[in-house]
N, CA and C of each residue as an Amber inpcrd file, in Angstrom:
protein
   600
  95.1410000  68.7400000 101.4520000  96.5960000  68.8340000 101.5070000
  97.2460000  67.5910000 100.9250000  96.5030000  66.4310000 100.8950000
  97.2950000  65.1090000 100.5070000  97.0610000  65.3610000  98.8230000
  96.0130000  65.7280000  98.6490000  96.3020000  66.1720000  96.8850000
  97.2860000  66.8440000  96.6160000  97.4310000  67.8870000  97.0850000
  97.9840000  68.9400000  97.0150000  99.7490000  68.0630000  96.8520000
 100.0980000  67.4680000  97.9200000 101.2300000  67.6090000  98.2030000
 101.7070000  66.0270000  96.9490000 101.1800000  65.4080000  97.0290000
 100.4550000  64.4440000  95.9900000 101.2680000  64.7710000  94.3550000
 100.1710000  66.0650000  94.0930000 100.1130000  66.6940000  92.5760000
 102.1480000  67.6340000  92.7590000 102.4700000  67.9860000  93.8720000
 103.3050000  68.6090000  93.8630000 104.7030000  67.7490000  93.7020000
 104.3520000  66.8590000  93.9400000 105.7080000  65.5230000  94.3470000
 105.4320000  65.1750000  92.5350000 104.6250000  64.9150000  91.9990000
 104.9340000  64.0380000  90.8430000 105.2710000  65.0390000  89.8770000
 105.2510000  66.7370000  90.1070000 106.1800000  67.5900000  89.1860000
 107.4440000  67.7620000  89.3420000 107.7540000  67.5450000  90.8140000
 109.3240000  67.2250000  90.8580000 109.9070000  66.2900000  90.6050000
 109.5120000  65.1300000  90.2020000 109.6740000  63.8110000  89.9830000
 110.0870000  63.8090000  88.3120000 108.6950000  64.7310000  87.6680000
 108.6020000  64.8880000  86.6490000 109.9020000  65.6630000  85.8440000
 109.8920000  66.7950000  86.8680000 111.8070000  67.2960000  86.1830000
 112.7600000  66.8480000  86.2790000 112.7470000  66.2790000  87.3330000
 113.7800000  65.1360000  87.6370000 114.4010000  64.0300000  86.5620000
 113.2260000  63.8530000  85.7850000 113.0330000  62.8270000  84.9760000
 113.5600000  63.2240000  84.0610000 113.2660000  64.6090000  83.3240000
 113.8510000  65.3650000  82.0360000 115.0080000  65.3000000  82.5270000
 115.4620000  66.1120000  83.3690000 116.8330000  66.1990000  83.8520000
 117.7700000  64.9930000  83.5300000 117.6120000  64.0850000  83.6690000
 118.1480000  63.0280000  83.7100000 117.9630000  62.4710000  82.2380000
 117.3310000  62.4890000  81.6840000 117.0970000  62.1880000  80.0490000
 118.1300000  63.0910000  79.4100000 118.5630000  64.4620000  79.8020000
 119.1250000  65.3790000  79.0790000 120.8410000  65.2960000  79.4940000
 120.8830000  65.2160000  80.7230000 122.1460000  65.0440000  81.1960000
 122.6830000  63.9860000  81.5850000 122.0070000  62.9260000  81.5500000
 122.6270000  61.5640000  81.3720000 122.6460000  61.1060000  83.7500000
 122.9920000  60.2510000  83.7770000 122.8630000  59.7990000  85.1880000
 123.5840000  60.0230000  86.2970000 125.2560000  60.3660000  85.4410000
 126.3550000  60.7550000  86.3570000 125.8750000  61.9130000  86.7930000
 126.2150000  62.3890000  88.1500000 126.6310000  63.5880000  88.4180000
 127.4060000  63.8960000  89.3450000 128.0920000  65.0040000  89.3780000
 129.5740000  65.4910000  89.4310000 130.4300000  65.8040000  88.2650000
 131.7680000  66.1050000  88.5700000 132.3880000  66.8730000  86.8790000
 132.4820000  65.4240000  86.0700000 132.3470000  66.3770000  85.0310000
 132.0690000  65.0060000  83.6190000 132.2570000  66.1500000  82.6910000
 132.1840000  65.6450000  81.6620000 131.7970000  66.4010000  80.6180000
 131.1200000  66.9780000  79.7980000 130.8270000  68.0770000  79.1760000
 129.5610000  69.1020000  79.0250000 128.5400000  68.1290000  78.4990000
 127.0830000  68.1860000  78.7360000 126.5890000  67.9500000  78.0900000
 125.6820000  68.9120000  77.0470000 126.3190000  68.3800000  75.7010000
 125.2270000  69.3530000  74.7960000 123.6170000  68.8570000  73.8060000
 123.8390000  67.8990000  73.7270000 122.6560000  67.4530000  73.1280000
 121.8560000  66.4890000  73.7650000 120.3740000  65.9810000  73.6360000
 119.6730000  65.4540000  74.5590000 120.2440000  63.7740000  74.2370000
 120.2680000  63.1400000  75.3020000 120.4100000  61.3430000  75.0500000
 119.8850000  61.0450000  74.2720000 120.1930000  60.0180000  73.4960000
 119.2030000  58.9190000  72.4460000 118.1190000  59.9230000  71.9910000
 118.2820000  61.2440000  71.4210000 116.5000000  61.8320000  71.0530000
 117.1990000  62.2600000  69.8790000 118.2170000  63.3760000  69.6610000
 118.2770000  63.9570000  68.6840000 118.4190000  62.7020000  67.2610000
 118.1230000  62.6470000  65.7810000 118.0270000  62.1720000  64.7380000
 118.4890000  62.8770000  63.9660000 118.5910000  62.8410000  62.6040000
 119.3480000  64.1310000  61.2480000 117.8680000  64.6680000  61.2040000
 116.6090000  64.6140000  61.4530000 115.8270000  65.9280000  61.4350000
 115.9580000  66.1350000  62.8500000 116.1590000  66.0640000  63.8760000
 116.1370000  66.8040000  65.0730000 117.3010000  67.2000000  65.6410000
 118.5130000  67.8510000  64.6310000 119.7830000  68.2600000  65.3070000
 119.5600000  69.8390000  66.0100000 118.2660000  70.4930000  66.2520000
 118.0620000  71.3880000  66.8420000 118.0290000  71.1230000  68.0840000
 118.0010000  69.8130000  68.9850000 117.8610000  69.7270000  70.1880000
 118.8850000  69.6640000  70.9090000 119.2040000  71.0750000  71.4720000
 120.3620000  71.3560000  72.0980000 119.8360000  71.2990000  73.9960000
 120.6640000  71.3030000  74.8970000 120.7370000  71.5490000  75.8550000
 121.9560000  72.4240000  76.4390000 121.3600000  73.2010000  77.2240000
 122.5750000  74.3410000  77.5600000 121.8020000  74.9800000  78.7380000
 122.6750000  75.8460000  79.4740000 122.0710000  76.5020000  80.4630000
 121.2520000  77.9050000  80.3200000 120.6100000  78.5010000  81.5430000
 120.2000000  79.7020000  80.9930000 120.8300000  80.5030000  80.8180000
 120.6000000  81.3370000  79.9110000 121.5670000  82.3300000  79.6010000
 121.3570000  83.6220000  80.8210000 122.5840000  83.8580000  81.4460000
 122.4000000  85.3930000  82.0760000 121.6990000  84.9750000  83.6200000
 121.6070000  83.9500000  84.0050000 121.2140000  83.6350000  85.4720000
 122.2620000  82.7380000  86.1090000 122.2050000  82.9930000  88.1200000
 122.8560000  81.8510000  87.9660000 122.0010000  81.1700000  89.3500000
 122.3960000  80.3470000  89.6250000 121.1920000  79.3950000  90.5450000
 121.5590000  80.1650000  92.3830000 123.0110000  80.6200000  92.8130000
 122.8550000  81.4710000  94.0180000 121.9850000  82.7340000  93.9740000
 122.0960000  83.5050000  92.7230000 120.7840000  84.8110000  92.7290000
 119.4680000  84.5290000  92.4770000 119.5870000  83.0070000  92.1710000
 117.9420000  82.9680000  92.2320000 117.5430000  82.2870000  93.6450000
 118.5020000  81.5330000  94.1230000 118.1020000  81.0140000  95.2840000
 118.2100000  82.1560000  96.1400000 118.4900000  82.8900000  96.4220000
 118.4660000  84.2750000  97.4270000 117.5360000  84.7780000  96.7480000
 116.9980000  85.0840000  95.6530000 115.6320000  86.0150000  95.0020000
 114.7380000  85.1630000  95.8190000 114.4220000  83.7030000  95.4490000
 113.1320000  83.0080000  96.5060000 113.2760000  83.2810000  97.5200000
 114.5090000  83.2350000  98.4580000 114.2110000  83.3470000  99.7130000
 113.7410000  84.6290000 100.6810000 114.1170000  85.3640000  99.7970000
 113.9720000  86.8400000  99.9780000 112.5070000  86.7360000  99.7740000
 112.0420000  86.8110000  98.8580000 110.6500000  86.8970000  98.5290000
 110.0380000  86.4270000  99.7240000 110.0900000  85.3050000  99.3600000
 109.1730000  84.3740000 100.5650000 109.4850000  83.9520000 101.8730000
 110.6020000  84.2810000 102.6540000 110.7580000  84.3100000 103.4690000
 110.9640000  83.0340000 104.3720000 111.7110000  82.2180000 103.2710000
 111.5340000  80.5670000 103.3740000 112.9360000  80.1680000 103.3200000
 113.5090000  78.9790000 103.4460000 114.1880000  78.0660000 103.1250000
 114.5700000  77.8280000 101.8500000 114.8290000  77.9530000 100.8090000
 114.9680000  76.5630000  99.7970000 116.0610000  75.6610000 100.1900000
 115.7050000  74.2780000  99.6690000 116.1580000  73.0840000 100.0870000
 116.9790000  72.4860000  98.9010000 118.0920000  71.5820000  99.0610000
 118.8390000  71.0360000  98.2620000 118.2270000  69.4370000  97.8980000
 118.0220000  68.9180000  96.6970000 117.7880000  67.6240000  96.4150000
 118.7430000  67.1070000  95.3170000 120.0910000  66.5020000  95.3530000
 120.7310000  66.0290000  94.2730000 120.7350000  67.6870000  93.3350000
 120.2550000  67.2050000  92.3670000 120.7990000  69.0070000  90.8630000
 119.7230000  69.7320000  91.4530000 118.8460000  69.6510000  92.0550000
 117.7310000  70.3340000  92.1410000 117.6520000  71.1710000  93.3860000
 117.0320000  72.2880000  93.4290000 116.6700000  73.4680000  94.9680000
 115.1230000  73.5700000  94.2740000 114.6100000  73.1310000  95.7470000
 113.0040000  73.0730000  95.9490000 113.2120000  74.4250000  96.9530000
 111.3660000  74.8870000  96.7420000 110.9630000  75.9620000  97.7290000
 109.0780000  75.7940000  98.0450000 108.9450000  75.6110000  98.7890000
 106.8760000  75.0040000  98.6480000 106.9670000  75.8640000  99.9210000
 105.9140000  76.6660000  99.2950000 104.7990000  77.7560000  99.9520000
 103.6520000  77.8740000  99.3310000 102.6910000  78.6080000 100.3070000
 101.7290000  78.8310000  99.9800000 101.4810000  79.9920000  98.4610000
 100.3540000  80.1150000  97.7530000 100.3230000  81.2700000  96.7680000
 100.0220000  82.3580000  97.2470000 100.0060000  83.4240000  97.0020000
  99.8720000  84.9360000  97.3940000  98.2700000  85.2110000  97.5570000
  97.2610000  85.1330000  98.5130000  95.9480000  85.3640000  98.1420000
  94.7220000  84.2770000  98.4040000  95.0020000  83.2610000  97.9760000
  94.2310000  82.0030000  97.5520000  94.4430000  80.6810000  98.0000000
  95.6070000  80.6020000  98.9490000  95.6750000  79.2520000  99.6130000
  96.0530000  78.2120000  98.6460000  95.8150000  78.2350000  97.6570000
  96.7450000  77.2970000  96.6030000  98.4310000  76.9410000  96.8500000
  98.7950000  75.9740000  96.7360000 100.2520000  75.4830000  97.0120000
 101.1240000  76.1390000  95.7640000 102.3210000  76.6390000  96.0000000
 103.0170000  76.8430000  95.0140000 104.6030000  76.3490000  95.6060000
 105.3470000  75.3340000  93.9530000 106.7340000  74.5130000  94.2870000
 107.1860000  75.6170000  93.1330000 108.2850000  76.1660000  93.6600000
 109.6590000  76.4190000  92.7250000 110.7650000  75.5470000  92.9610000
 111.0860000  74.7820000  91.7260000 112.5120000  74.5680000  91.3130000
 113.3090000  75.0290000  90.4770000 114.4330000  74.5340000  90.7720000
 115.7530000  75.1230000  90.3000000 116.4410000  73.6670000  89.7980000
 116.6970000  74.1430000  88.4760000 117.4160000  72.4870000  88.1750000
 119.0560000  72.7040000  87.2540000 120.2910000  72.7240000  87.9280000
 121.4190000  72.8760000  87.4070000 121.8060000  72.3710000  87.0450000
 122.9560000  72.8480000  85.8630000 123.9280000  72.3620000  85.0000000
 125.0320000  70.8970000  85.9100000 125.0770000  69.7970000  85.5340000
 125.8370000  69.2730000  86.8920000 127.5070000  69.2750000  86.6420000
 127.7210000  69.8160000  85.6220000 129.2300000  70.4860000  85.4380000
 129.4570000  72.0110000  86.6300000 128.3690000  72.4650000  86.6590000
 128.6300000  73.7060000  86.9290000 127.5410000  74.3060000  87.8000000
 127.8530000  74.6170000  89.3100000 126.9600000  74.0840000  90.2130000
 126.1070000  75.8440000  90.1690000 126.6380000  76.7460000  88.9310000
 126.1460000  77.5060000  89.3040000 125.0000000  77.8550000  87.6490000
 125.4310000  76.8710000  87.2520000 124.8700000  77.1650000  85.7470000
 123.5290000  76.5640000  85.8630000 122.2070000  77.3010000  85.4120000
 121.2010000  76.6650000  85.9340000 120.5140000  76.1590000  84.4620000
 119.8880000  75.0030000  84.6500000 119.7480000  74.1980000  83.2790000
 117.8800000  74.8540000  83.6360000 117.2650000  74.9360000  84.4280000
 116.3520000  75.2270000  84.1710000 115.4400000  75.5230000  85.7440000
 114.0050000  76.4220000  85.3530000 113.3140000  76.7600000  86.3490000
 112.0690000  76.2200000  86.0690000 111.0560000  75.9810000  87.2280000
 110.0950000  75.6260000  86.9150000 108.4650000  75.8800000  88.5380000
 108.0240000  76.7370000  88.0280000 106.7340000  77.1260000  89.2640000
 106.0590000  76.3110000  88.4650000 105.1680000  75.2840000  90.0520000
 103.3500000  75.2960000  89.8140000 102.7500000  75.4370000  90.9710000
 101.9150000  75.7960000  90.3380000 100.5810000  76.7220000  91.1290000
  99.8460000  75.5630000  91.3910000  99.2110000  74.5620000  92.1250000
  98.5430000  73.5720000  92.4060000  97.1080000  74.3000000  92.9760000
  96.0200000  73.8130000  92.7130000  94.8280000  73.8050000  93.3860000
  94.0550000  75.1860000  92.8200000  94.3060000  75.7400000  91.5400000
  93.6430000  76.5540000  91.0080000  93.0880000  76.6820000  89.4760000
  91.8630000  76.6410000  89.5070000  91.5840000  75.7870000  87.6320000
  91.4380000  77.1750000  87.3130000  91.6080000  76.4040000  85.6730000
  91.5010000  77.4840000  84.5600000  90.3770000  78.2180000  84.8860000
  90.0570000  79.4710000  84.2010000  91.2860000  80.4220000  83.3180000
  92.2830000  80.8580000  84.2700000  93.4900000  81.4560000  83.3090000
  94.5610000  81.8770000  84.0580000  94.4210000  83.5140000  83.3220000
  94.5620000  84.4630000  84.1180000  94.9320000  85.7250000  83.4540000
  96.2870000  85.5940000  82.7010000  96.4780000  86.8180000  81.6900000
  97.7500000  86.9720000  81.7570000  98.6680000  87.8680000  82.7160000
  98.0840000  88.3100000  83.7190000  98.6910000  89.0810000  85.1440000
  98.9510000  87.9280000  85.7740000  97.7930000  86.4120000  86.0100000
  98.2020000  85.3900000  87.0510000  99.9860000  85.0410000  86.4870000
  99.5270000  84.7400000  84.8230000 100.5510000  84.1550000  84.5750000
 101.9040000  85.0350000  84.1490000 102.1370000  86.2890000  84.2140000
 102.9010000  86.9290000  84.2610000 103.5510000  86.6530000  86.2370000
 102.5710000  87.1060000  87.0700000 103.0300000  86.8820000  88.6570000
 103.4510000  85.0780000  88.5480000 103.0680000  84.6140000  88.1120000
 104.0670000  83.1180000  87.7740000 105.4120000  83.0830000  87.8630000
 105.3160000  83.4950000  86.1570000 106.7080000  84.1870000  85.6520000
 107.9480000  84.7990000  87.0790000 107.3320000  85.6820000  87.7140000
 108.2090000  86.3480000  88.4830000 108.2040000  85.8010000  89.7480000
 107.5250000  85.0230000  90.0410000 107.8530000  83.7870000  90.7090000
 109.4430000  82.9530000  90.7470000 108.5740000  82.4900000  89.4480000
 110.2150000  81.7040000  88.8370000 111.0630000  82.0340000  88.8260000
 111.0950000  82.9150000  87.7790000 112.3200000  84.0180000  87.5890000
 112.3620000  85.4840000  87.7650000 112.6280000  86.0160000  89.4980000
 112.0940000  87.4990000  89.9180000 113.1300000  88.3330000  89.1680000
 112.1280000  89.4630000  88.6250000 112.0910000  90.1720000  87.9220000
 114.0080000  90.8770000  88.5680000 114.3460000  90.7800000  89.1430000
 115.9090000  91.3810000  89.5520000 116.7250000  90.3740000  89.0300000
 116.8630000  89.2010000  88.9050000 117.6300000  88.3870000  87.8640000
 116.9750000  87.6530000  86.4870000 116.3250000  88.1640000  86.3920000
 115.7980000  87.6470000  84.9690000 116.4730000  88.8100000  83.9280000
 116.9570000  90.1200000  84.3930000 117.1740000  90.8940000  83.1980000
 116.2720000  90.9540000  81.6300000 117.0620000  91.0040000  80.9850000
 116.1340000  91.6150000  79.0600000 115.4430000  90.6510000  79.1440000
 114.9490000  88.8580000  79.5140000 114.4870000  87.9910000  79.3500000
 113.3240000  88.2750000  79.2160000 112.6340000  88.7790000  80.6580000
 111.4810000  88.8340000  81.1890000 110.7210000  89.7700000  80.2150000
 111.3040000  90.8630000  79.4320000 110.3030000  91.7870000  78.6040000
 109.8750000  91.0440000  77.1730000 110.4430000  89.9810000  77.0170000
 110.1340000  89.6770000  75.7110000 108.8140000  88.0880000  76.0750000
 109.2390000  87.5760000  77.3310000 108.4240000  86.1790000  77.7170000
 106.9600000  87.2060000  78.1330000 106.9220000  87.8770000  79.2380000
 105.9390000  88.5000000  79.4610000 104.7320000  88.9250000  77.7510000
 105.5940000  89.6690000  77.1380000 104.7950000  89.9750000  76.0210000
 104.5080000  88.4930000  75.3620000 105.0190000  87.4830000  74.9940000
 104.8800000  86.0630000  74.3800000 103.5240000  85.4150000  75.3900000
 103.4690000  86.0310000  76.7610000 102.0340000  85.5170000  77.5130000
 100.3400000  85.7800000  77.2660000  99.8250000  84.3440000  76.7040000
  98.5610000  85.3500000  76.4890000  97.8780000  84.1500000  77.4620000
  96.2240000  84.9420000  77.7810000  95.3210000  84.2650000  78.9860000
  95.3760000  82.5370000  78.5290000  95.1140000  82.3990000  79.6220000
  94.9450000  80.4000000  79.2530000  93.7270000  80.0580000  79.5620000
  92.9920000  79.8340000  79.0990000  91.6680000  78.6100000  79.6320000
  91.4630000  77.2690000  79.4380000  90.4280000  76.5760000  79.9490000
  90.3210000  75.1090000  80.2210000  90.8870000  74.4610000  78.7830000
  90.3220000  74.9140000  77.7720000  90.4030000  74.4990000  76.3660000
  92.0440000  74.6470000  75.8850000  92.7610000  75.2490000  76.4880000
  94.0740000  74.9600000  76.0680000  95.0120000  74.1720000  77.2600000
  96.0550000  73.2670000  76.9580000  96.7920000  72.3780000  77.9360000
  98.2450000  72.4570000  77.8860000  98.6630000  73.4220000  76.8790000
  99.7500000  73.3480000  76.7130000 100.0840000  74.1370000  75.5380000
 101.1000000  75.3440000  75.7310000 101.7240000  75.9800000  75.0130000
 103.2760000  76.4460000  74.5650000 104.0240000  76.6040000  73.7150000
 105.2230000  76.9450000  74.2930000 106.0620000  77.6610000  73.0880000
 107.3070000  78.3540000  74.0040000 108.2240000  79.1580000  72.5100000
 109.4640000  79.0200000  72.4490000 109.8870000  79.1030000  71.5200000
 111.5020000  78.8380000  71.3610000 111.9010000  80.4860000  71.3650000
 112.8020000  80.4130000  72.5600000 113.3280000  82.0320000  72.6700000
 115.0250000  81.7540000  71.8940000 115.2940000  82.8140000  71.9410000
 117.4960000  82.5840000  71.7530000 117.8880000  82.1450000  72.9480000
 118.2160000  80.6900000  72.5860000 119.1290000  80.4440000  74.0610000
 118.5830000  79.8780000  75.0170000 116.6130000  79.6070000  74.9230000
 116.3080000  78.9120000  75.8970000 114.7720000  78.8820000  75.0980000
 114.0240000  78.2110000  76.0510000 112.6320000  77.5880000  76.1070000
 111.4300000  77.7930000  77.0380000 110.2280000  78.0790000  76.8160000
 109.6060000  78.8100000  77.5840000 107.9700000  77.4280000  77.3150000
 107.5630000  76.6960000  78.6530000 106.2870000  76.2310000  78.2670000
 105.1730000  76.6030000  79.5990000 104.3900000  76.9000000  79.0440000
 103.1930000  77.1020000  80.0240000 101.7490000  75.5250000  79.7530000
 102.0790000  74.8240000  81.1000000 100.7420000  73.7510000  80.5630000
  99.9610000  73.7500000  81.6570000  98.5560000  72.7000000  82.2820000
  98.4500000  73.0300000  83.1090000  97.2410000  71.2420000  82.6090000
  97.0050000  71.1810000  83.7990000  96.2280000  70.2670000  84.2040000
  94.9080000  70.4290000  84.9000000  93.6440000  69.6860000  84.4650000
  92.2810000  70.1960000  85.0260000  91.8150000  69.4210000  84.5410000
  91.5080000  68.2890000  86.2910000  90.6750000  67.3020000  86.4160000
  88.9580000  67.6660000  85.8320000  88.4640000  66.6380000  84.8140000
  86.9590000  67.1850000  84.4790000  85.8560000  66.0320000  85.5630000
  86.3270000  65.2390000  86.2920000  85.4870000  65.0330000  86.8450000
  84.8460000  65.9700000  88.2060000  83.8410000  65.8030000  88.7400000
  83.4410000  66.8340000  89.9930000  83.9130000  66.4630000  90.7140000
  84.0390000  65.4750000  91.2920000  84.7840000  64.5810000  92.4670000
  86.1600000  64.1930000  92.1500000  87.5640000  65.4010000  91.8730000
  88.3540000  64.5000000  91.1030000  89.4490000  63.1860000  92.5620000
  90.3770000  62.6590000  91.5350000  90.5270000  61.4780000  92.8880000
  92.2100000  62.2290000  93.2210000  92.4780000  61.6530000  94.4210000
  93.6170000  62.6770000  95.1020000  94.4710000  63.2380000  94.3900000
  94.9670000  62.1310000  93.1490000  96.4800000  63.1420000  92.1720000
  95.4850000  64.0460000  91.3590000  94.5680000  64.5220000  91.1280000
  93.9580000  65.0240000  90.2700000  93.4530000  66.2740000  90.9290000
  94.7530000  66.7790000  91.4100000  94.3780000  69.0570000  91.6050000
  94.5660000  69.5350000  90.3270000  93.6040000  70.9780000  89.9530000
  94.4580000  71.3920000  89.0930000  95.1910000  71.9800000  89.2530000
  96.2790000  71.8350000  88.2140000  97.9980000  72.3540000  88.2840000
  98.2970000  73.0970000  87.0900000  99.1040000  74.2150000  87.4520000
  99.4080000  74.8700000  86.4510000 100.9310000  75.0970000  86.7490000
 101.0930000  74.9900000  85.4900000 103.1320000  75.1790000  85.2040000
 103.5400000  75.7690000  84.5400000 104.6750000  76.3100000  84.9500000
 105.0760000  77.4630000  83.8460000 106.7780000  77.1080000  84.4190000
 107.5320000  76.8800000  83.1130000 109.0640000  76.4410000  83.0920000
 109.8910000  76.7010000  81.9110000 111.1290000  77.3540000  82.1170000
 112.1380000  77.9320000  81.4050000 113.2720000  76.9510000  81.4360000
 113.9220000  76.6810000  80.3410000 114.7270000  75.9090000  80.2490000
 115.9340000  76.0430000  79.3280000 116.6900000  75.8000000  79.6200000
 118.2570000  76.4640000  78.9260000 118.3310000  75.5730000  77.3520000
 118.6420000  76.1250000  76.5390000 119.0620000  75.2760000  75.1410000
 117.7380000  75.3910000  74.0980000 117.4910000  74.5200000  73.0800000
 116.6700000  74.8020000  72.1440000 116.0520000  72.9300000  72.1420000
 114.5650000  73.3790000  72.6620000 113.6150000  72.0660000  72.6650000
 112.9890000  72.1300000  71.4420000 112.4720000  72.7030000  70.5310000
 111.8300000  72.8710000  69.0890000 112.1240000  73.9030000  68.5650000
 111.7530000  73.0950000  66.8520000 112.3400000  73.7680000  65.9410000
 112.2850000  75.4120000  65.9150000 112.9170000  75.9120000  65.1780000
 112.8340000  77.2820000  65.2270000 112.9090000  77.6920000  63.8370000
C-alpha cells in the first residue's frame, strides 16, 4: 500500500505540475488562457490549450460517484477519486483538472491504474477510458478514442493522438528490476486533455 499510495501521489503532483505550466499560477477569474507559458516558438504555434470539448466537470463528478460509490474530493483546480480497480486489487486515481476561469470547464482527465504490469488489452484499456470519461458524458468522443486504442505491452511506454479539440495519451511505467523499490509500481495512465499538444 505505501507503493501504491507512493506511485499515486507523484501522478497527481505530476498534473498538477502541467496544470500550472499551462495556466500560469493565479487562480481565480483572470483571463483566458490560450497558449502554453514560455513553450510555444514560430514552429510550435500549434500549442494551444483549451478545455474539453462537450464535458463539464459536475457530470463527470456525479458519473464517478455514481459509479463507484465514493466521494470525490476537491484539491485547488483539481477533483481526486482513489478506489480500488474492478477485479484485481490494483489502486485506481481519477482526476479532474479545470479550466480556472471557469469552474465548470474541464481542462483535462486523467485515470491510473497502479500495481498492474504490462500487457494491457485493448478491453483493459478501453474499461480505462470509461473510467475517465463514462461512457454517458463522453458523447461522439468515445467512438473515435476507443477505435484509436490498440493493446500495449512492456516494449511500448508511451503513445498518443491529436484528436479536434483535444489530446489523448496512453503511457505507463514498469519497474524491470524483481525487487522494484517503493515508487516503482507499475502504473498505467491514460489522460485526455483539452486543446492541441502536437502537431497535426
Amino acid at each position: 500500500m505505501r507503493k501504491t499510495l507512493g506511485t499515486l501521489a507523484v501522478a497527481v503532483l505530476l498534473t498538477f505540475a502541467i496544470y500550472m505550466a499551462v495556466f500560469g499560477r493565479g487562480w481565480g477569474p483572470r483571463q483566458p488562457a490560450t497558449t502554453v507559458a514560455a513553450v510555444p516558438s514560430p514552429s510550435q504555434s500549434w500549442l494551444v490549450a483549451a478545455a474539453l470539448p462537450g464535458v463539464t466537470a459536475t457530470a463527470i463528478r456525479r458519473a464517478w460517484e455514481r459509479r463507484w460509490d465514493a466521494p470525490a474530493k476537491d484539491t485547488g483546480p483539481q477533483t481526486v477519486l482513489r478506489t480500488g480497480y474492478p477485479g484485481d486489487g490494483s489502486e485506481l486515481l481519477l482526476t479532474l483538472t479545470r479550466v480556472p476561469e471557469d469552474q465548470e470547464a474541464v481542462w483535462g482527465v486523467s485515470c491510473v491504474r497502479d500495481g498492474k504490469p504490462a500487457p494491457y488489452s485493448k478491453a483493459e484499456l478501453t474499461d480505462l477510458l470509461d473510467f475517465c470519461l463514462p461512457p454517458e458524458v463522453a458523447g461522439a468522443h468515445r467512438r473515435e478514442i476507443v477505435d484509436w486504442l490498440t493493446p500495449f505491452d512492456d516494449n511500448t511506454w508511451r503513445v498518443h493522438r491529436q484528436f479536434a479539440g483535444f489530446t489523448a495519451v496512453v503511457k505507463h511505467f514498469q519497474p524491470r528490476d524483481a525487487a522494484p523499490a517503493d515508487d516503482q509500481e507499475p502504473t498505467l495512465q491514460l489522460s485526455l486533455t483539452g486543446g492541441t499538444y502536437f502537431p497535426v
